[in-house]
py3Dmol code that shows the C-alpha trace and the ligand (Angstrom):
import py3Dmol

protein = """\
ATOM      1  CA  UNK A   1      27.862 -34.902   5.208  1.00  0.00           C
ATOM      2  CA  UNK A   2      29.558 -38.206   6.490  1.00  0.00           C
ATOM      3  CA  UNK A   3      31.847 -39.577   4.148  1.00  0.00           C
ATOM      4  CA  UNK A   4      33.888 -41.821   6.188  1.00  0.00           C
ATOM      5  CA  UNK A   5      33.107 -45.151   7.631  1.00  0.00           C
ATOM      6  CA  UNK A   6      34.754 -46.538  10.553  1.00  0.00           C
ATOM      7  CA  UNK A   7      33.793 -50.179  11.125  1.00  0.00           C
ATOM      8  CA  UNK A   8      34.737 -53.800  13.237  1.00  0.00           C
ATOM      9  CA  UNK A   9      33.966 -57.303  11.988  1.00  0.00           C
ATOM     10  CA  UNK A  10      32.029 -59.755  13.978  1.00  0.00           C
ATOM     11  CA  UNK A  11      34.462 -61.422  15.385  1.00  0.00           C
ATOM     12  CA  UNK A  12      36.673 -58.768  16.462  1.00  0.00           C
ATOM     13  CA  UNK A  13      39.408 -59.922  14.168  1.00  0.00           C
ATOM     14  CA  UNK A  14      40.296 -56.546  12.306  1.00  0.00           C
ATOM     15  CA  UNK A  15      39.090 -52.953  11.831  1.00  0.00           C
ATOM     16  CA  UNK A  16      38.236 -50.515   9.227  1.00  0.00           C
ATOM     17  CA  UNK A  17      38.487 -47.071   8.469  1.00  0.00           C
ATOM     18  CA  UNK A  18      36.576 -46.362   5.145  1.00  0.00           C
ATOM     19  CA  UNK A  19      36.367 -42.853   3.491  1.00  0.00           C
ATOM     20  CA  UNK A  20      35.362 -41.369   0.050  1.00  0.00           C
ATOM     21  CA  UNK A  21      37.735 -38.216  -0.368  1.00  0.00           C
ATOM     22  CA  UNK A  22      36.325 -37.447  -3.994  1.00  0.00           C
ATOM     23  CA  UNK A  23      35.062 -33.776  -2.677  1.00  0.00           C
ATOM     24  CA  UNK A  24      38.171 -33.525  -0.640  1.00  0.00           C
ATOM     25  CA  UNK A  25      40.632 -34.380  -3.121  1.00  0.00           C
ATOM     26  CA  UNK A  26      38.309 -31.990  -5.705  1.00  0.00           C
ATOM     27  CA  UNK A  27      38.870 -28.812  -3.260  1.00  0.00           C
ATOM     28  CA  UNK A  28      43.149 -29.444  -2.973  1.00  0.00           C
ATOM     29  CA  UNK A  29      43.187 -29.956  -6.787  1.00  0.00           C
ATOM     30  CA  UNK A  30      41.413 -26.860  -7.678  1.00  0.00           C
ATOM     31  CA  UNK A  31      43.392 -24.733  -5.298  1.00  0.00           C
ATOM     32  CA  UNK A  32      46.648 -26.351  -6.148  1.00  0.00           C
ATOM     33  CA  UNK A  33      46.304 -26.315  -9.720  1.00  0.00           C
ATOM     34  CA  UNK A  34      47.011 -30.152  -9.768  1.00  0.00           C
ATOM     35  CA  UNK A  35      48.408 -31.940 -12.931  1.00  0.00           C
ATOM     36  CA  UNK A  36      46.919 -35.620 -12.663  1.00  0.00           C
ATOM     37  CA  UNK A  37      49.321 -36.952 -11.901  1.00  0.00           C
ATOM     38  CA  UNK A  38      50.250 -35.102  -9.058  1.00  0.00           C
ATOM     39  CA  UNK A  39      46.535 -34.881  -8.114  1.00  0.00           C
ATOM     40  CA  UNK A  40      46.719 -38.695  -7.608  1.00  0.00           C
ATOM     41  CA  UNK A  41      49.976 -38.042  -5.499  1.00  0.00           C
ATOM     42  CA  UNK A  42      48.791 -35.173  -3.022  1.00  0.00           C
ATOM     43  CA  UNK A  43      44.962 -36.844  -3.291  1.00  0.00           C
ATOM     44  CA  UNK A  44      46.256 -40.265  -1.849  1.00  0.00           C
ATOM     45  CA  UNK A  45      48.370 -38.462   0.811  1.00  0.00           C
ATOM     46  CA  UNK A  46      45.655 -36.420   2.316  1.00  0.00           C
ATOM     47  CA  UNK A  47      42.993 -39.353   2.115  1.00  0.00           C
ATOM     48  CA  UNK A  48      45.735 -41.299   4.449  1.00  0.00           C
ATOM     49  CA  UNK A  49      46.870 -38.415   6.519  1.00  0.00           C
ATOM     50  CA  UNK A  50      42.791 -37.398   6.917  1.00  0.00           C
ATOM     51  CA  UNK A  51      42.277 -41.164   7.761  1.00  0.00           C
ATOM     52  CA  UNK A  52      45.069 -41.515  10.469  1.00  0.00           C
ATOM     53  CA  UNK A  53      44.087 -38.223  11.683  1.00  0.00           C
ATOM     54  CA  UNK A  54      40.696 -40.150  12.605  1.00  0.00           C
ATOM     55  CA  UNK A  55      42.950 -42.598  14.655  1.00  0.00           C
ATOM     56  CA  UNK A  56      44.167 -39.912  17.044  1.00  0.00           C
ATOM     57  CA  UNK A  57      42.183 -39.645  20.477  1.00  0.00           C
ATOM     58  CA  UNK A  58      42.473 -36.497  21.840  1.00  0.00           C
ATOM     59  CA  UNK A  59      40.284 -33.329  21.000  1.00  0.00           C
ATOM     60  CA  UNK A  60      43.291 -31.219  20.038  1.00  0.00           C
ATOM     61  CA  UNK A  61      45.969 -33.820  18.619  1.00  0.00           C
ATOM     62  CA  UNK A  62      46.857 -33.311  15.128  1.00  0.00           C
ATOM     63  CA  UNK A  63      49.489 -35.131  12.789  1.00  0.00           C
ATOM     64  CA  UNK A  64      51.626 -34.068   9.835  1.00  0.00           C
ATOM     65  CA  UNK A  65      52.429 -36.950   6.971  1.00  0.00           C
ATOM     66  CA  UNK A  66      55.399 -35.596   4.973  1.00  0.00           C
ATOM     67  CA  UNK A  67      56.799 -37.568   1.845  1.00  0.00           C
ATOM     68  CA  UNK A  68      59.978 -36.600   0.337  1.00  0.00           C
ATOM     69  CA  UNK A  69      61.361 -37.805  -2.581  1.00  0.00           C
ATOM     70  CA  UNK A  70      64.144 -37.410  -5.285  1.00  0.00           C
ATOM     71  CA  UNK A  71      61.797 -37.424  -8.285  1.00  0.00           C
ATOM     72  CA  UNK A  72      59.846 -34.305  -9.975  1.00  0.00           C
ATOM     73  CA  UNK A  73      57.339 -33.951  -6.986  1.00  0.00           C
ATOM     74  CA  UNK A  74      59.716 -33.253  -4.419  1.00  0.00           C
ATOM     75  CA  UNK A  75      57.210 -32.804  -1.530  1.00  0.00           C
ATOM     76  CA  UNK A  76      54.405 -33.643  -0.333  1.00  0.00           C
ATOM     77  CA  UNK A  77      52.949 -32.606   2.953  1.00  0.00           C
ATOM     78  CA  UNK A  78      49.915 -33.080   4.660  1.00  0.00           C
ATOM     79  CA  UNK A  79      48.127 -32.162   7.888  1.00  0.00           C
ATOM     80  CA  UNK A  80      45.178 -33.676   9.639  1.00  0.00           C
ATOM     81  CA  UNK A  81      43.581 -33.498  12.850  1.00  0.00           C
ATOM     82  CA  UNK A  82      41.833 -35.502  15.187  1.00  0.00           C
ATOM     83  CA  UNK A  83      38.315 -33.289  14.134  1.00  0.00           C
ATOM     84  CA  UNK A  84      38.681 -34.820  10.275  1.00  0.00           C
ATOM     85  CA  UNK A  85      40.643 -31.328   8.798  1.00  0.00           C
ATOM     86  CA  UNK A  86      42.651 -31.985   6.595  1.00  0.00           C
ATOM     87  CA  UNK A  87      45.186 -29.643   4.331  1.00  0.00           C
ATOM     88  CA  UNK A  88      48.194 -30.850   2.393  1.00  0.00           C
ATOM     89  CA  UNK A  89      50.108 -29.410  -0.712  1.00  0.00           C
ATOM     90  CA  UNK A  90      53.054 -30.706  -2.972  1.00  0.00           C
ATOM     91  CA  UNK A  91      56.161 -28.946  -4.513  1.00  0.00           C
ATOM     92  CA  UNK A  92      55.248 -29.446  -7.969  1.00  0.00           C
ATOM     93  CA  UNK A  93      51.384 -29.341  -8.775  1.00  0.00           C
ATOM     94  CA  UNK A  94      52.555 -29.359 -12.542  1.00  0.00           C
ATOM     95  CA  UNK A  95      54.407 -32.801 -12.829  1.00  0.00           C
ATOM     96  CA  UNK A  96      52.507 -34.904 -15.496  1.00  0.00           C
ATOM     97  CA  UNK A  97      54.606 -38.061 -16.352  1.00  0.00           C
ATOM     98  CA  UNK A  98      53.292 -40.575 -19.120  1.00  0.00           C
ATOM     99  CA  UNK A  99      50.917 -43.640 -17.944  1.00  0.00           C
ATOM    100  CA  UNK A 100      52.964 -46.830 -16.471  1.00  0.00           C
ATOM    101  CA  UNK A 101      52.600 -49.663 -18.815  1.00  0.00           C
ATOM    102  CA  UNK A 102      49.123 -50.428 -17.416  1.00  0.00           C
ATOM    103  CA  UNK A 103      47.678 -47.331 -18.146  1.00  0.00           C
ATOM    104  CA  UNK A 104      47.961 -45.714 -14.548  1.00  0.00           C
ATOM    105  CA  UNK A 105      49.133 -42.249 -13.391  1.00  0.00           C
ATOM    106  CA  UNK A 106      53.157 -42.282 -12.283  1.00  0.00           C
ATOM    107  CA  UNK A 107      52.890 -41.696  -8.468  1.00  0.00           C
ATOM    108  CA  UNK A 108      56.394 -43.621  -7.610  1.00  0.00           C
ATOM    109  CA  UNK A 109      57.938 -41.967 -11.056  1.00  0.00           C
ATOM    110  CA  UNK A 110      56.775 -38.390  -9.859  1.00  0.00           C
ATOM    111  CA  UNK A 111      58.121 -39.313  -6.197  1.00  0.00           C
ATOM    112  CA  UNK A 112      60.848 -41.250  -6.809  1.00  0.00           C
ATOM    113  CA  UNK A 113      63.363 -42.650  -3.727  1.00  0.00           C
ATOM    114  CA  UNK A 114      63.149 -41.036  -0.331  1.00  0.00           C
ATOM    115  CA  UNK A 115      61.097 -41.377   3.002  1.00  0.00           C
ATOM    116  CA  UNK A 116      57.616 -40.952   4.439  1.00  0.00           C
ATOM    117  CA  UNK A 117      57.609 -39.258   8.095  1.00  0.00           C
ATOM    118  CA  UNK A 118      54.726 -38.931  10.205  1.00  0.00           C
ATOM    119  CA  UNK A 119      54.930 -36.361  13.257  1.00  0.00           C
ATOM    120  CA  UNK A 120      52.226 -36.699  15.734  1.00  0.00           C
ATOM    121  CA  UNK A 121      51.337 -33.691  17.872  1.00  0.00           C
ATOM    122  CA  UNK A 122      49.680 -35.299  20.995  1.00  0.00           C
ATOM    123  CA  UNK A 123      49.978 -32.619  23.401  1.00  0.00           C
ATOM    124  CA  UNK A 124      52.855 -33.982  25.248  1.00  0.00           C
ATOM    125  CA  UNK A 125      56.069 -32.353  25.465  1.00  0.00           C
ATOM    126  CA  UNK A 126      57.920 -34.171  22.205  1.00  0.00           C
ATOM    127  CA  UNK A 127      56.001 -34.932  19.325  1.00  0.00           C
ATOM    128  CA  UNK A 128      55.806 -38.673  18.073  1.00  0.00           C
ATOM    129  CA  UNK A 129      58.489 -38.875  14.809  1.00  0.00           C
ATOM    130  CA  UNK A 130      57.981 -42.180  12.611  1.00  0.00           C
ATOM    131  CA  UNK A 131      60.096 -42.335   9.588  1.00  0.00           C
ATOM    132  CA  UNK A 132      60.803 -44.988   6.898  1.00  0.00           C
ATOM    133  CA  UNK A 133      62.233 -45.188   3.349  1.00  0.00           C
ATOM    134  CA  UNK A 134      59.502 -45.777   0.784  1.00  0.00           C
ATOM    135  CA  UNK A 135      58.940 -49.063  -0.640  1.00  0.00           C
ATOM    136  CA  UNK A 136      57.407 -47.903  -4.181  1.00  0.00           C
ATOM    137  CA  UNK A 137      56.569 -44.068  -3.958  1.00  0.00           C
ATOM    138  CA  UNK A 138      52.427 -45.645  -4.923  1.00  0.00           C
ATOM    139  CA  UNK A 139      51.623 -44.339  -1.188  1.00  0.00           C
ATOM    140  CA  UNK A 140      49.935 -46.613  -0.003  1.00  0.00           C
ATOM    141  CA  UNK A 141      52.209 -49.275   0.327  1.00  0.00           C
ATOM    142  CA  UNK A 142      54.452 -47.053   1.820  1.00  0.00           C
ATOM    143  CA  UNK A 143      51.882 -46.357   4.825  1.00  0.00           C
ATOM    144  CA  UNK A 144      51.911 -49.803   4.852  1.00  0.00           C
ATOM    145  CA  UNK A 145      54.851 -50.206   5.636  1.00  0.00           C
ATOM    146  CA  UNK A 146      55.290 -47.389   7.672  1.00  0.00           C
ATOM    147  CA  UNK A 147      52.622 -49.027   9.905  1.00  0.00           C
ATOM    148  CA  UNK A 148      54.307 -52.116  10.218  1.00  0.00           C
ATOM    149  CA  UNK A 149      57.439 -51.116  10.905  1.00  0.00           C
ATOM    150  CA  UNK A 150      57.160 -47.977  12.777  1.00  0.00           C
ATOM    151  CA  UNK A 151      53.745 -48.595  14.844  1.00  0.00           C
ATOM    152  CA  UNK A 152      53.919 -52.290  15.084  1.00  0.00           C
ATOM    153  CA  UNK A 153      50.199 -52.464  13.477  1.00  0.00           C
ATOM    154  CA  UNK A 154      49.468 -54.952  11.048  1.00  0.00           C
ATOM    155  CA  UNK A 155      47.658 -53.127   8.120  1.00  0.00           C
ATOM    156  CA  UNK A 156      46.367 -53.140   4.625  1.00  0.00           C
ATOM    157  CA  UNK A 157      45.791 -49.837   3.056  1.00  0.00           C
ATOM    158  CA  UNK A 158      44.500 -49.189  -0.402  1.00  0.00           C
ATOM    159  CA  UNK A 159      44.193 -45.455  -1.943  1.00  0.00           C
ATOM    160  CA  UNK A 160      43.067 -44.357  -5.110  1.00  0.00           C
ATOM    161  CA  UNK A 161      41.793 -41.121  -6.830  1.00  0.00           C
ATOM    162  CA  UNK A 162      40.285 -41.610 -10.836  1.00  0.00           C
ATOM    163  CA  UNK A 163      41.071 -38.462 -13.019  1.00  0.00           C
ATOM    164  CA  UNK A 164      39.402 -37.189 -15.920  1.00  0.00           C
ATOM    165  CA  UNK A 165      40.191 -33.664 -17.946  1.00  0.00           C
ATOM    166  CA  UNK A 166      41.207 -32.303 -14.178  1.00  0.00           C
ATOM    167  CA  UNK A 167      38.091 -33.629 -12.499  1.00  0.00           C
ATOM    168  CA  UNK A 168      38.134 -36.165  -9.682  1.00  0.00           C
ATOM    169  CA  UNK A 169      35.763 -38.819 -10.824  1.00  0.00           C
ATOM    170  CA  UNK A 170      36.958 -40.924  -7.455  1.00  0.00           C
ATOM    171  CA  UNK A 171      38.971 -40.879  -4.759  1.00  0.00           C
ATOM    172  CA  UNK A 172      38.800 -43.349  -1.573  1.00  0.00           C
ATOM    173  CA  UNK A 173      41.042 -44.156   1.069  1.00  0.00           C
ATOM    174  CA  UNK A 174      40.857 -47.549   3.287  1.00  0.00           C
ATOM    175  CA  UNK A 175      42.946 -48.381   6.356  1.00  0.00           C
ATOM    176  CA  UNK A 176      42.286 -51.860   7.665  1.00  0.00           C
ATOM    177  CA  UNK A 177      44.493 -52.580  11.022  1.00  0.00           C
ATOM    178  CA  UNK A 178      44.523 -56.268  12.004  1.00  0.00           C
ATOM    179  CA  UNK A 179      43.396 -56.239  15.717  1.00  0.00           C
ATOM    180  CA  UNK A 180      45.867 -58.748  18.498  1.00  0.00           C
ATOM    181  CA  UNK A 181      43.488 -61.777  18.311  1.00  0.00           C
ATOM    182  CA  UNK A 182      42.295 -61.902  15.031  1.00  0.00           C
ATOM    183  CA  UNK A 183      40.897 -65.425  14.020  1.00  0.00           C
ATOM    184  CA  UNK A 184      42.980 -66.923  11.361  1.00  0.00           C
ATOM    185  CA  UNK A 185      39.529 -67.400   9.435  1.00  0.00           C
ATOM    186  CA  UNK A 186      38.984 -63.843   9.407  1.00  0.00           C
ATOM    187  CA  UNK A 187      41.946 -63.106   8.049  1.00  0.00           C
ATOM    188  CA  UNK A 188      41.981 -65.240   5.183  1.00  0.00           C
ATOM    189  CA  UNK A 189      38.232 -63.992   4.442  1.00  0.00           C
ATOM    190  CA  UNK A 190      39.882 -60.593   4.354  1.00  0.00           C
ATOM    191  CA  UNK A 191      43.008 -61.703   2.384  1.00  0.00           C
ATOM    192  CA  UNK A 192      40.833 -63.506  -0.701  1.00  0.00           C
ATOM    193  CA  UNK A 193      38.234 -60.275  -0.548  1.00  0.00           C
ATOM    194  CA  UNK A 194      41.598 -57.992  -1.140  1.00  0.00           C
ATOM    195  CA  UNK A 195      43.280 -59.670  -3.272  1.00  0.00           C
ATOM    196  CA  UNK A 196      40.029 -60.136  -5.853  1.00  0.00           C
ATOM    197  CA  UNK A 197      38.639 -56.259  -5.184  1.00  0.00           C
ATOM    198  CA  UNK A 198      39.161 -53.877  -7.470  1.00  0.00           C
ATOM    199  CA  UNK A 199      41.203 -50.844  -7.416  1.00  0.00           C
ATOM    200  CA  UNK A 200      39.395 -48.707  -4.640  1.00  0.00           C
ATOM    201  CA  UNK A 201      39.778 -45.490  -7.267  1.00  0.00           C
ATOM    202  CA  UNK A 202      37.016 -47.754  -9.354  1.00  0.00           C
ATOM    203  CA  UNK A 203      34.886 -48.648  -6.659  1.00  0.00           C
ATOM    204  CA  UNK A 204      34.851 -44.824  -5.373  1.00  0.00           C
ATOM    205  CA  UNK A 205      34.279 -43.453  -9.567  1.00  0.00           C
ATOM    206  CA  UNK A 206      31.275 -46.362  -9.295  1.00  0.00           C
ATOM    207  CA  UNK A 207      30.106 -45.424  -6.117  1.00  0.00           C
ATOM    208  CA  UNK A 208      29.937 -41.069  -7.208  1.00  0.00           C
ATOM    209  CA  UNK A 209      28.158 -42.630  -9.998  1.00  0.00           C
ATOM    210  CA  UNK A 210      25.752 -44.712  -8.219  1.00  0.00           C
ATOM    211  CA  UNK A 211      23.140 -42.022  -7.856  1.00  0.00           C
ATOM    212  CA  UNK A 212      23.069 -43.424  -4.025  1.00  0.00           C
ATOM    213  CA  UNK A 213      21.948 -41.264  -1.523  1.00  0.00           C
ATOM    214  CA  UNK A 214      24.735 -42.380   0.881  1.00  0.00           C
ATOM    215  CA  UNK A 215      27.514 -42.897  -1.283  1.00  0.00           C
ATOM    216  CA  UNK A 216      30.008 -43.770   1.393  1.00  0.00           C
ATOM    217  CA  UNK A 217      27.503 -46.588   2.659  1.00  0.00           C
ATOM    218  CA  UNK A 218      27.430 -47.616  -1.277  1.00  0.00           C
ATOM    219  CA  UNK A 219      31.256 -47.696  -1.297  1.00  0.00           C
ATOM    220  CA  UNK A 220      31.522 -49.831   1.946  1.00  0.00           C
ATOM    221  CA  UNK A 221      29.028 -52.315   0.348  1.00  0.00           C
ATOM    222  CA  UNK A 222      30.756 -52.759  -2.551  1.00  0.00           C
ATOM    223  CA  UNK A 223      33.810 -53.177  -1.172  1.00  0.00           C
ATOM    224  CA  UNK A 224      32.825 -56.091   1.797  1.00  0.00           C
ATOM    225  CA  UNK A 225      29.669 -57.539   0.244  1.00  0.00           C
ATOM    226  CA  UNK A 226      31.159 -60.844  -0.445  1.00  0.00           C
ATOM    227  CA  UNK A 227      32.466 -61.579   2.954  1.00  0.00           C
ATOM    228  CA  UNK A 228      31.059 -64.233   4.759  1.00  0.00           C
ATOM    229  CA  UNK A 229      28.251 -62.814   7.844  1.00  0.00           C
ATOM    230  CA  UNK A 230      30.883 -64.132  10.658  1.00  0.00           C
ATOM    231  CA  UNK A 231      33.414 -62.034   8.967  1.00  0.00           C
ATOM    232  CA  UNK A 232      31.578 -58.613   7.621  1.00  0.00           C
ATOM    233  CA  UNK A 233      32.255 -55.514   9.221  1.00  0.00           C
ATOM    234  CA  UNK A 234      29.543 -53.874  10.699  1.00  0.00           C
ATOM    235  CA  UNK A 235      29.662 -49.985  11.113  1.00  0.00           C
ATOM    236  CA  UNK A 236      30.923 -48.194  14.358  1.00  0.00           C
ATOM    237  CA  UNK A 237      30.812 -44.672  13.461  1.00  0.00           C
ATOM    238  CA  UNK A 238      30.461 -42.690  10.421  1.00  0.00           C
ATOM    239  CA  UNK A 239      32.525 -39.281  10.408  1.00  0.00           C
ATOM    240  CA  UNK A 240      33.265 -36.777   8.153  1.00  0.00           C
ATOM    241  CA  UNK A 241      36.806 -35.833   6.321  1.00  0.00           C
ATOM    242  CA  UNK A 242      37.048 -32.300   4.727  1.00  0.00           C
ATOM    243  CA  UNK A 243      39.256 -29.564   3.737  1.00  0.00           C
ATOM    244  CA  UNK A 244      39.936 -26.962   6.075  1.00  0.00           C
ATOM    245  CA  UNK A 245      42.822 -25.014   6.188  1.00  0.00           C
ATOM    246  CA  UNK A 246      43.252 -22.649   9.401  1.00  0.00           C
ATOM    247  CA  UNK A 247      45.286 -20.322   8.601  1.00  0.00           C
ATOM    248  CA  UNK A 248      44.447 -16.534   9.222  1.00  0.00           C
ATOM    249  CA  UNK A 249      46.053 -12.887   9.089  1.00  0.00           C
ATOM    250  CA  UNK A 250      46.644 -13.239  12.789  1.00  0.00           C
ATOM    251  CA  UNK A 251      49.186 -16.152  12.506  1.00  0.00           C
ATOM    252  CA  UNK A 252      50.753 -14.898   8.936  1.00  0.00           C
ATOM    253  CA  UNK A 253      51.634 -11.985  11.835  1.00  0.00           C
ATOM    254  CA  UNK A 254      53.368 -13.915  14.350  1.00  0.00           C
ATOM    255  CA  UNK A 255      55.213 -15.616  11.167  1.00  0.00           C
ATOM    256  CA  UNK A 256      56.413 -12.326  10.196  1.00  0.00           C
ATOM    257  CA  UNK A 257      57.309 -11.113  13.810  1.00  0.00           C
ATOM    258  CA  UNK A 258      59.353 -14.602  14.605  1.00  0.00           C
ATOM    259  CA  UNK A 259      61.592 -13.973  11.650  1.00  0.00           C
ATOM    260  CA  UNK A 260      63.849 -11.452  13.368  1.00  0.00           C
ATOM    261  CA  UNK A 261      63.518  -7.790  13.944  1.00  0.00           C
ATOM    262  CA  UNK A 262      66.992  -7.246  11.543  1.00  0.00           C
ATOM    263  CA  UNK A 263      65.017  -8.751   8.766  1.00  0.00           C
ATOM    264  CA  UNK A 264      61.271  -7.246   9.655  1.00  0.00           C
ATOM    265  CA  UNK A 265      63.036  -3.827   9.373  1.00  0.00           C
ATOM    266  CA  UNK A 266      64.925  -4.617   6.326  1.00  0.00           C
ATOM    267  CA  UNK A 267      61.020  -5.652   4.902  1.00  0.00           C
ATOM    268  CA  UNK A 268      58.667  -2.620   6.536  1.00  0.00           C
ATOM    269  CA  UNK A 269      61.758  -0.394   5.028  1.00  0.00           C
ATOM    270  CA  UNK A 270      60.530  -1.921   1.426  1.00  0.00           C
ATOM    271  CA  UNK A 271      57.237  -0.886   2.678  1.00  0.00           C
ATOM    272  CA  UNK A 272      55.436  -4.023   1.044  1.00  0.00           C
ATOM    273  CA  UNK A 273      54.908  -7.778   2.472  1.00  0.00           C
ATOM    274  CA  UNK A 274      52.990 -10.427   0.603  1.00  0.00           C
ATOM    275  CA  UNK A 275      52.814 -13.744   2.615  1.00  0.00           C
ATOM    276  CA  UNK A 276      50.720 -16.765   0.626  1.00  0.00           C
ATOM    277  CA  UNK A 277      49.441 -19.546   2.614  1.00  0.00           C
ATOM    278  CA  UNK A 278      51.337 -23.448   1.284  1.00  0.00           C
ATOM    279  CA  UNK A 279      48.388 -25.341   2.138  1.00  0.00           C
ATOM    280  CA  UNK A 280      45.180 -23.214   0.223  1.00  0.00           C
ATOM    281  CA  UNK A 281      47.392 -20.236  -1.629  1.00  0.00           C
ATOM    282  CA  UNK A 282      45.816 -17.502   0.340  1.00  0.00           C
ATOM    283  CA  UNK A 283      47.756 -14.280   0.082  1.00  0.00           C
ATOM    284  CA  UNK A 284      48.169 -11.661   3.082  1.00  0.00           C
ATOM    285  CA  UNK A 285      49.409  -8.437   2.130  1.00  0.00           C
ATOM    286  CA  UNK A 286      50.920  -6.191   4.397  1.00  0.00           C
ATOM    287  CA  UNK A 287      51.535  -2.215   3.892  1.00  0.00           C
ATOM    288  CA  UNK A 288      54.027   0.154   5.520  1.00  0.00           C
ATOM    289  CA  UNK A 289      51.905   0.836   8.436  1.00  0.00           C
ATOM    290  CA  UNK A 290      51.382  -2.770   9.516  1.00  0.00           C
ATOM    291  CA  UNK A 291      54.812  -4.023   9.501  1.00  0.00           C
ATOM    292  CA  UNK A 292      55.593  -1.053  11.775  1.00  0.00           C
ATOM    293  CA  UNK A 293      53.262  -2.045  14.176  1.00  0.00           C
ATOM    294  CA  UNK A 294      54.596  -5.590  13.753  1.00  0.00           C
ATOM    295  CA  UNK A 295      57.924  -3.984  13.904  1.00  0.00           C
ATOM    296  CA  UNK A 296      56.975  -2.431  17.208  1.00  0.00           C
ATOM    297  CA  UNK A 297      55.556  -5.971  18.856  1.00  0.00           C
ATOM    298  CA  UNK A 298      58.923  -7.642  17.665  1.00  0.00           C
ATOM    299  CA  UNK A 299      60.710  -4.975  19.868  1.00  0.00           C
TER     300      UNK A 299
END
"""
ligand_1 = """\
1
ZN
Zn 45.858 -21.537 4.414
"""
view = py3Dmol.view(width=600, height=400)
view.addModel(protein, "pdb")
view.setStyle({"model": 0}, {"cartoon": {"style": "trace"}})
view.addModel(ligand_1, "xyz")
view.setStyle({"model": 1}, {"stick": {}})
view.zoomTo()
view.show()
């Protein structure tokens, strides 16, 4: 089921990369165990990680988003590929802070100071590392930034997830990169539609509430409706983000084999391994036998 939007306006003055992440954002809450707080925090990353993962050309090329910070959360790490997979999990999945002053969940007080770092794995022989401090610790300013000063790409991004009683009423993600020769016009268009919208975790709660049939063609209505015709975006592709974590028995394995052979003894002498999966919290156990074997292949 397409839930992602990826659009131009009609006179090739930016681009848009639309997606509602409410099931997606669901799934990493429920496996996480996810305070709201730090549901808003890990749901926001993954949207933009699942999103720039989108951006990446090549069949294989995937892209890790990792923000670090000094507050409660500590981590928070995601992963996305160029197929629209996308895992992700954060330290803490308990913080809960109270409400800012305006009644919002405390991303930047669960984050606090620190940096956002985005590795790209493109195949080649180094990865692509892009790092900046964080601006707020909200998110998406921060990929804002990190755009800017890091890629050199002009961008607006806007990501919100809604909570209720540990249920994701919304959650929405939108990237819009301003392409080299972007009409003044346009932009403007685009600046007054932003700055009167309102917060895309509202427009994604209205838009699972629609009763639409295509909810992400809903969202992307409400969002550009008011734009002048020469301006709208019109849609190039519609794609689908989703959770999918690929991790198996066969890699927990070669994890346990690239530790060390001193250490794998030390462990098949205990007779008993459990290894549980960061991203979805799947546990592999392994008995005597096995870590013999594994024992054996490390030798
Ligand atoms: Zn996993």
């Amino acid at each position: 089921m397409n839930n992602t939007i990826i659009a131009v306006d009609n006179s090739g003055s930016y681009r848009v990369y639309l997606t509602l992440s409410t099931g997606m954002v669901q799934e990493a809450v429920d496996i996480h165990g996810c305070s709201h707080t730090a549901a808003a925090a890990l749901g926001r990353t993954i949207t933009a990680a699942g999103l720039m993962g989108l951006m990446l050309k090549g069949e294989d090329d995937k892209l890790t988003v990792q923000i670090k910070g000094d507050g409660p959360a500590k981590e928070i790490l995601a992963s996305a590929n160029s197929r629209g997979e996308v895992k992700g999990y954060i330290s803490d999945p308990s913080v809960e802070l109270p409400l800012t002053e305006s009644g919002k969940l405390n991303v930047s007080g669960a984050i606090g100071n620190g940096t956002l770092t985005v590795i790209k794995d493109l195949g080649l022989k180094e990865p692509y590392v892009g790092r900046i401090d964080l601006v707020s610790g909200e998110i998406a300013e921060d990929f804002t930034q990190y755009f800017m000063a890091s890629e050199q790409q002009p961008s607006s991004v806007a990501l919100g997830v809604r909570m209720n009683s540990g249920k994701v009423e919304g959650a929405a993600g939108m990237i819009i990169q301003v392409l080299p020769d972007a009409s003044d016009e346009a932009l403007t268009a685009l600046e007054d539609m932003l700055f009167y919208m309102d917060s895309i975790s509202l427009l994604a709660q209205d838009a699972e509430q629609s009763g639409a049939e295509d909810k992400i063609a809903d969202l992307f209505g409400r969002i550009f409706k008011g734009l002048p015709e020469a301006f709208a975006p019109h849609i190039l592709e519609e794609r689908e983000l989703r959770w999918h974590c690929d991790c198996s028995r066969e890699r927990m394995e070669r994890a346990l084999i690239s530790i060390g052979k001193k250490d794998l003894a030390e462990i098949a002498e205990e007779g008993h391994a459990e290894l549980t999966c960061s991203f979805c919290r799947t546990s592999y156990t392994f008995d005597k036998e096995e870590l013999m074997r594994l024992l054996e292949e490390a030798r």
